[in-house]
Every structure is written in structure tokens, then in C-alpha cells.
C-alpha positions in Angstrom: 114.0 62.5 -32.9 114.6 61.0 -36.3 116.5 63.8 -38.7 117.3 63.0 -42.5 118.6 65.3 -45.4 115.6 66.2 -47.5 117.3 68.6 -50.5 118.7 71.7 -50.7 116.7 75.2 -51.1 117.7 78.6 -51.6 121.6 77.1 -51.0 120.4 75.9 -47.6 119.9 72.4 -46.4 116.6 71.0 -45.7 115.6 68.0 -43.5 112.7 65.9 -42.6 112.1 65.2 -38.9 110.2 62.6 -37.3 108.4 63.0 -33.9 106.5 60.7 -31.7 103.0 62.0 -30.7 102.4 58.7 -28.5 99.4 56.2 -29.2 101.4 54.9 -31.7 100.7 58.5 -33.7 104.1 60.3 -35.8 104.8 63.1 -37.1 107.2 64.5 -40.5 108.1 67.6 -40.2 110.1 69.7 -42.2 112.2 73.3 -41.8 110.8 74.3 -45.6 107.9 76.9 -44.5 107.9 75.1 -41.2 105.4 72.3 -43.0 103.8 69.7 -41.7 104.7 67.2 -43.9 102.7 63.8 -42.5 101.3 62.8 -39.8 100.3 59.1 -39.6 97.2 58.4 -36.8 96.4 55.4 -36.0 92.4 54.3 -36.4 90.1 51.7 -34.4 91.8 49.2 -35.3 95.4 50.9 -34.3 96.4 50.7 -38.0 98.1 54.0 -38.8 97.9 55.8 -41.8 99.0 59.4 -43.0 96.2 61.8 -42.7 97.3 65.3 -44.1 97.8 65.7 -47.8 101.2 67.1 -49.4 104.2 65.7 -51.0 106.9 63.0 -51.2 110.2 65.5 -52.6 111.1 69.1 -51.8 110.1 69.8 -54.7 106.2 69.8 -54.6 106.5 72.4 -51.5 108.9 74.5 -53.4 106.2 75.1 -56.5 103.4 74.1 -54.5 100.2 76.7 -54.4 98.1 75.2 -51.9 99.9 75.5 -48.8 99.5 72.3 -47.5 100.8 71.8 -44.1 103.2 74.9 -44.3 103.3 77.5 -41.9 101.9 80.7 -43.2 102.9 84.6 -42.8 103.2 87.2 -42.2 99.5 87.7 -42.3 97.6 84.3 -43.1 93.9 84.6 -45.2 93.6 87.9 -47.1 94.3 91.1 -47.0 92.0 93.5 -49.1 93.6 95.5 -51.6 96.5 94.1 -50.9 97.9 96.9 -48.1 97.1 97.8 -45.8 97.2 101.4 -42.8 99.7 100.9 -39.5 100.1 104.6 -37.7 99.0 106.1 -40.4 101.3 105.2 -42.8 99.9 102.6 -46.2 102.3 99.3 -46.2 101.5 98.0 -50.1 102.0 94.3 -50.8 101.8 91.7 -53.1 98.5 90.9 -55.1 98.3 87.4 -55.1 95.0 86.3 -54.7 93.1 88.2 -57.4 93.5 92.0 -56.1 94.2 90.9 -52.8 97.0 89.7 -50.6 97.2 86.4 -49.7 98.7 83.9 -47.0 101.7 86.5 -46.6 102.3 86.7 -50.9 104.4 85.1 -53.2 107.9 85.0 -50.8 106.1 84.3 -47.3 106.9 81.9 -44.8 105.4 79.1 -46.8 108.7 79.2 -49.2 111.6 79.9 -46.6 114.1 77.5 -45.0 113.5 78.2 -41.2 116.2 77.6 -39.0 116.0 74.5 -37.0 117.0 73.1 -33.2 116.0 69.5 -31.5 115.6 70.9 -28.0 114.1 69.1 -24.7 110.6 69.8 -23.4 109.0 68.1 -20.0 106.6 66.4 -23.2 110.3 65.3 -24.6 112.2 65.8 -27.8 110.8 69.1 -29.6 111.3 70.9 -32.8 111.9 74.8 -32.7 111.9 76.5 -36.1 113.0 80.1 -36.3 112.7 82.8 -39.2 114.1 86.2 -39.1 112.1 88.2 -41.5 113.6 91.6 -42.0 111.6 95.1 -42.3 110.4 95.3 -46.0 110.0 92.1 -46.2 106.8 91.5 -48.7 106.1 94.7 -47.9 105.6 94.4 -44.3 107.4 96.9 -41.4 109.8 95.8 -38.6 112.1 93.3 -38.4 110.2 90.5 -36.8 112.5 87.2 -35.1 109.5 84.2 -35.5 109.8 80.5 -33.9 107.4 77.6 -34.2 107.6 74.8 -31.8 106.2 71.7 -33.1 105.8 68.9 -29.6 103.8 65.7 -28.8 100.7 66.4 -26.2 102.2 62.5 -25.6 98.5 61.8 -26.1 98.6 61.6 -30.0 98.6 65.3 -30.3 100.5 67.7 -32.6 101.2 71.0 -30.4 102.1 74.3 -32.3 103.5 77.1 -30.4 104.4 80.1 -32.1 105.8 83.3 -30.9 107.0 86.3 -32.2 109.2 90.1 -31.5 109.2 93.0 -33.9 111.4 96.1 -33.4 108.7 98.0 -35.1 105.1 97.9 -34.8 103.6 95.6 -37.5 101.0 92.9 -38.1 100.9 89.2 -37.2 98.6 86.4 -37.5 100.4 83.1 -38.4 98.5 79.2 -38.8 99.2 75.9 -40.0 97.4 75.5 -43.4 97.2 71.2 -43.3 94.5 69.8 -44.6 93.0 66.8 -43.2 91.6 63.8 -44.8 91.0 61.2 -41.7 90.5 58.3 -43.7 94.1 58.8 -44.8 95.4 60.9 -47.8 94.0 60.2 -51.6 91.2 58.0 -50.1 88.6 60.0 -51.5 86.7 63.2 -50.3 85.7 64.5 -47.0 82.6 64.8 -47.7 81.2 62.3 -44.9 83.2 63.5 -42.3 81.5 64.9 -39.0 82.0 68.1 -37.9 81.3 70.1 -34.8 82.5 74.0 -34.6 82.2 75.6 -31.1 80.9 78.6 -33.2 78.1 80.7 -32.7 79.0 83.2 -35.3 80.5 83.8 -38.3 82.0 86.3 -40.6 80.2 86.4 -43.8 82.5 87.5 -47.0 82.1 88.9 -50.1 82.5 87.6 -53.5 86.3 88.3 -53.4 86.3 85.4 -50.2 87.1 89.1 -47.7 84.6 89.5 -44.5 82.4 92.2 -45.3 82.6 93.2 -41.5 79.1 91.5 -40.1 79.7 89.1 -37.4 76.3 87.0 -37.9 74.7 84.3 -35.6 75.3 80.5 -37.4 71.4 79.5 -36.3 69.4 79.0 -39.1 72.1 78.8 -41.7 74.4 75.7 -43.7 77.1 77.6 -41.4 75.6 76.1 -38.1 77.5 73.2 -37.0 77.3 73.7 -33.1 75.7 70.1 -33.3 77.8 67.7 -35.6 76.8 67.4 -39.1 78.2 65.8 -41.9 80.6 68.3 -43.8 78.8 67.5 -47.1 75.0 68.1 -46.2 74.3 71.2 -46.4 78.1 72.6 -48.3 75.9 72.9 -52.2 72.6 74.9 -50.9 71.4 77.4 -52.6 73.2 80.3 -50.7 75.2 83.4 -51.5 78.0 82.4 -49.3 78.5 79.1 -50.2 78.6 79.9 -53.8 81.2 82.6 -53.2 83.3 80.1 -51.6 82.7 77.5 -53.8 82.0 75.7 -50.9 83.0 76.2 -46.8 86.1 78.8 -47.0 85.0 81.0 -43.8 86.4 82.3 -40.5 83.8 81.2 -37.1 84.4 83.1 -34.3 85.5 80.6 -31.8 83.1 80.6 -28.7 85.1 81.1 -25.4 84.6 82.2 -21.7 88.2 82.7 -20.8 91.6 83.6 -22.0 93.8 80.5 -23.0 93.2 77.4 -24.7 89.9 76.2 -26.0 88.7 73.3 -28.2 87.4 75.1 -31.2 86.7 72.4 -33.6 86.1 68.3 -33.8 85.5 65.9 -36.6 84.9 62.4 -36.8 85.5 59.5 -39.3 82.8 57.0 -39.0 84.4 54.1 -40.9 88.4 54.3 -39.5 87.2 56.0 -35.7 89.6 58.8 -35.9 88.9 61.9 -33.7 90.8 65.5 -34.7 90.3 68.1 -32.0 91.5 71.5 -32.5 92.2 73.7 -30.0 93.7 77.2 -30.1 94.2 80.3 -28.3 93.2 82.3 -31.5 89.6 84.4 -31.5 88.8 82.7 -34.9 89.4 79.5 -37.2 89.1 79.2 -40.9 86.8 75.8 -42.3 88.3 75.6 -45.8 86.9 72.4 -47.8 89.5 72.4 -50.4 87.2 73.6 -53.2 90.4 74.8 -55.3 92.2 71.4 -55.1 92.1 70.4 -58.7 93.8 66.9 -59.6 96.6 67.7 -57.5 99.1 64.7 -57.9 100.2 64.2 -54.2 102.3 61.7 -52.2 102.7 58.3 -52.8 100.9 58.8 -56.4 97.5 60.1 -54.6 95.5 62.4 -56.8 93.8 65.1 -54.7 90.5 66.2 -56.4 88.4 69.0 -55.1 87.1 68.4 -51.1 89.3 65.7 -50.7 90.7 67.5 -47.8 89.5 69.9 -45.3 91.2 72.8 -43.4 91.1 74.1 -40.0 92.9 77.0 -39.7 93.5 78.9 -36.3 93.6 82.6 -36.8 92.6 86.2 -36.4 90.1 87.2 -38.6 90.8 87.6 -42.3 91.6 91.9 -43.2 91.3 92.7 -39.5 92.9 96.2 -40.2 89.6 96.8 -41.9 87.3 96.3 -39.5 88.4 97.5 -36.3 85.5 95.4 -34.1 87.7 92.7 -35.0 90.4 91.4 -32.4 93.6 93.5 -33.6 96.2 91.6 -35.3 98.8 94.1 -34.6 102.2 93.2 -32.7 103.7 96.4 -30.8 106.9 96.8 -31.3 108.5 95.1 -28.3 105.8 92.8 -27.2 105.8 89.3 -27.6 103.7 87.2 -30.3 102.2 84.2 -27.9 99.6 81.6 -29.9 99.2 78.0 -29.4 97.2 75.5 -31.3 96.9 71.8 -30.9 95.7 69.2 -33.0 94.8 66.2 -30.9 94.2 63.0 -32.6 92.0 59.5 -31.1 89.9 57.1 -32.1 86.8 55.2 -31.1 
């Protein structure tokens, strides 16, 4: 694996890393808030080119706001009221989203240097990031020991696995937040991309973006993409939702039979033939159609305008303390965090 001094942060030394997904498909990856930094995909033609927005220096990803392609936690999506009730005890955090807590606040995961090791894996060369994050920590309990494994599926896939301990009971829900453009980044919006969600439900919000607590069937609605649709045909109706979100920024409740792995999500580029598949072991994902991206200047002198990425983004459901018909988020102290998600790329 290609390694390469990117800066220093926090008077610690951050790299770049380059792995090889195979099918001619790469990788940059960085131990700042365990980011995804590019990943280049090759199309039809097997001409690659870099399909998740972000940055050329350290620097972006130190003041950046948008979390692209960093790892986020402890909690990623919101948290209402910003605290949250763990054994009857009220853990306050940071307001950062309005009144709400968001992505894991202001000093998450997103903006530290994580620790990182080349190791060996059957698939070959892998990167293992780890994070201690101690008890108190943005407000959070326990002392909780993270690592994120970034591998090749050597089919042109990106695997994440992440895992997790706490000495304390606490919460968890970490996710990659990259957004995708598959035509490559700064070539416009996303609008024409197609997009199939193995969803038959979803959890509607309020006008603060947090799920009211109604799990409601897709049919009938612009949320219904169990057959593929273009992102942009139905994203400006006339609909409460849509308008709360300014646009697709929901959590589906990813349909499965069976513990494990499933493919949650797929979307298709007409004109290049890339393929993204998403699959997770995570009860929901989060469609975000970067509807707060606002002339963001990005690498290699790409402006990023609003919707011209989207965001797939494997999780528990957002403020799952709050509704407790929700899969639990919480990590026992003593158990062990397990979650995987891959993002396998192709082309037709």
C-alpha cells in the first residue's frame, strides 16, 4: 500500500494512503476522521475517474462542515435536543445542528487523527484505523476503543468494517458520510442518476430533519424507489417531507430476511456505466442529496453546488433513544460493536 505524509493535525502526523480495490478501481484514504478521501472507478470505457467529492490539502477536512467521506461518531444523523437518557441518567451534548446534536458535534470523529496500521488480510494489504475516545468525550459515557478497517472486496469494492468496546454502557452508531457523484466529482449534479433502495418503509421527520417515530410504507410516495427511478423526478413535489429536507435527507428501513450482509441500495450512471452497490449489515440507510452543498470549492478547483452529490449512509435510525420500536443503538458495556458496509463499484 502506497503511504505519503499529508500535514500535521493536532501535533500528529497525517498521511494519505492508497489501496487497490481491483478492476483497475483505487482508493485515498486518510487517518484524519478516518475519510475517504477518493476513490477513482473506472467507467465503460475503463477510464477511471474520482467519484466522491472532498479536498486536495488537510486543510479543507480540518474546517470542513460537510463531512465528506469522514467517518462519523459517536452517534451519526441527529440527536434531538441534543442529549439524550442511558439508565436513567441525561448525557447533554453539543447543539450543533440547530437545537440538535449532530454527526457526534463539533469535536467527533470527523476531526480526529486516528491511529493507523497496514496490516494483511486474505483480500491483501488493509488499512485499520483506531480512536480511543475517552468517557466525557462530547458528552458521551464510557471509554469506547473504535477501529475502522478500510479493504478491497478485490472486485472494485471499498469494504468498511468497524467495531467497537466500551467499559461503560453508551451509544454507538458510526457511517461513512461520502458523497457520490458517478460521473466523477464537479461534473455536475446527480440529478439523472438511477436509484433503486431495497426499502419498503421509511421514517418520516419533522421540520427539524428528526423521525417523528412513524415507520411508513414507501408505496404511493416520491419516497418509493423499490423500482429504479431517476433521483431527480420526483425530489421537488409538492410534499411536506421533501420540503423539510429541502430535498431527499431520510433514513429507509433496509428490507432484509436474515441477519448479515444485504444489498441495501444501487445507482446507475447512464452516460459513464458505473454501478455503486451498497450493502450493509445496518437496519437503516440515510439518502442525503446534498441539498446544503452551496458553492463548495472542492478538489482539483471543482465547485460543488447543491445536489451535486448524493449520500448513502448506513446506519441505525436517526434519535433511536427516542423511539424505542427502533433497533437500539446502545453498546453494553463489554460487548463488541460489529458493522460492516461495502461499497461495490462496476460498470456496464
Amino acid at each position: 500500500m502506497e503511504r505519503k505524509t499529508w500535514g500535521t493535525a493536532s501535533g500528529r502526523q497525517v498521511e494519505l494512503f492508497t489501496l487497490d480495490l481491483g478492476q483497475g478501481n483505487r482508493a485515498v484514504l486518510t487517518n484524519f476522521g478516518a475519510a475517504l478521501v477518493s476513490l477513482y472507478a473506472v467507467d465503460s470505457r475503463g477510464t477511471a475517474a474520482d467519484v466522491v467529492l472532498g479536498y486536495d490539502s488537510l486543510e479543507g477536512y480540518e474546517q470542513c462542515d460537510k463531512y465528506f467521506g469522514v467517518t462519523v461518531g459517536r452517534y451519526a444523523n441527529r440527536i434531538g435536543g441534543a442529549q439524550f437518557t442511558l439508565g436513567g441518567k441525561v448525557y447533554k451534548l453539543a447543539a450543533n445542528d440547530g437545537q440538535n446534536h449532530l454527526h457526534g458535534g463539533p469535536g467527533g470523529f470527523a476531526k480526529r487523527v486516528w491511529e493507523p496500521e497496514v496490516i494483511s488480510t486474505a483480500a491483501g494489504e488493509a488499512l485499520k484505523l483506531r480512536y480511543f475516545s475517552p468517557a466525557g468525550e462530547e458528552g458521551y459515557p464510557g471509554n469506547v476503543q473504535v477501529e475502522v478497517v478500510y479493504s478491497s472486496t478485490g472486485t472494485g469494492g471499498l469494504r468498511i468494517d468497524y467495531a467497537a468496546t466500551s467499559d461503560e454502557d453508551t451509544v454507538l452508531n458510526l457511517t461513512n458520510h461520502a458523497y457520490f457523484n458517478l460521473a466523477g466529482q464537479g461534473q455536475g449534479l446527480i440529478l439523472d442518476h438511477e436509484l433503486t433502495l431495497y426499502a419498503d418503509f421509511f421514517t418520516p421527520t419533522d421540520a427539524e430533519s428528526l423521525p417523528t417515530g412513524e415507520i411508513v410504507s414507501v408505496a404511493g410516495t416520491p419516497f418509493d424507489f423499490r423500482a429504479k427511478a431517476p433521483i431527480g423526478a420526483r425530489i421537488d413535489e409538492d410534499c411536506d417531507q421533501l420540503r423539510f429536507g429541502k430535498g431527499y435527507d431520510h433514513n429507509w428501513v433496509v428490507r432484509r430476511t436474515e441477519p448479515g450482509l444485504c444489498l441495501a441500495a444501487r445507482v446507475e450512471h447512464a452516460e459513464s456505466g458505473r454501478i455503486l452497490e451498497v450493502l450493509t449489515t445496518k437496519p437503516g440507510i440515510q439518502f442525503y442529496t446534498g441539498n446544503y452543498l452551496d458553492g463548495v470549492q472542492g478538489k482539483g478547483g471543482a465547485v460543488y453546488e447543491r445536489r451535486s452529490g448524493f449520500c448513502l449512509e448506513t446506519q441505525y435510525f436517526p434519535n433511536s433513544l427516542r423511539h424505542g420500536h427502533f433497533p437500539s443503538p446502545i453498546l453494553r458495556a463489554g460487548e463488541r460493536y460489529q458493522h460492516t458496509t461495502i461499497y461495490q463499484f462496476s460498470s456496464k
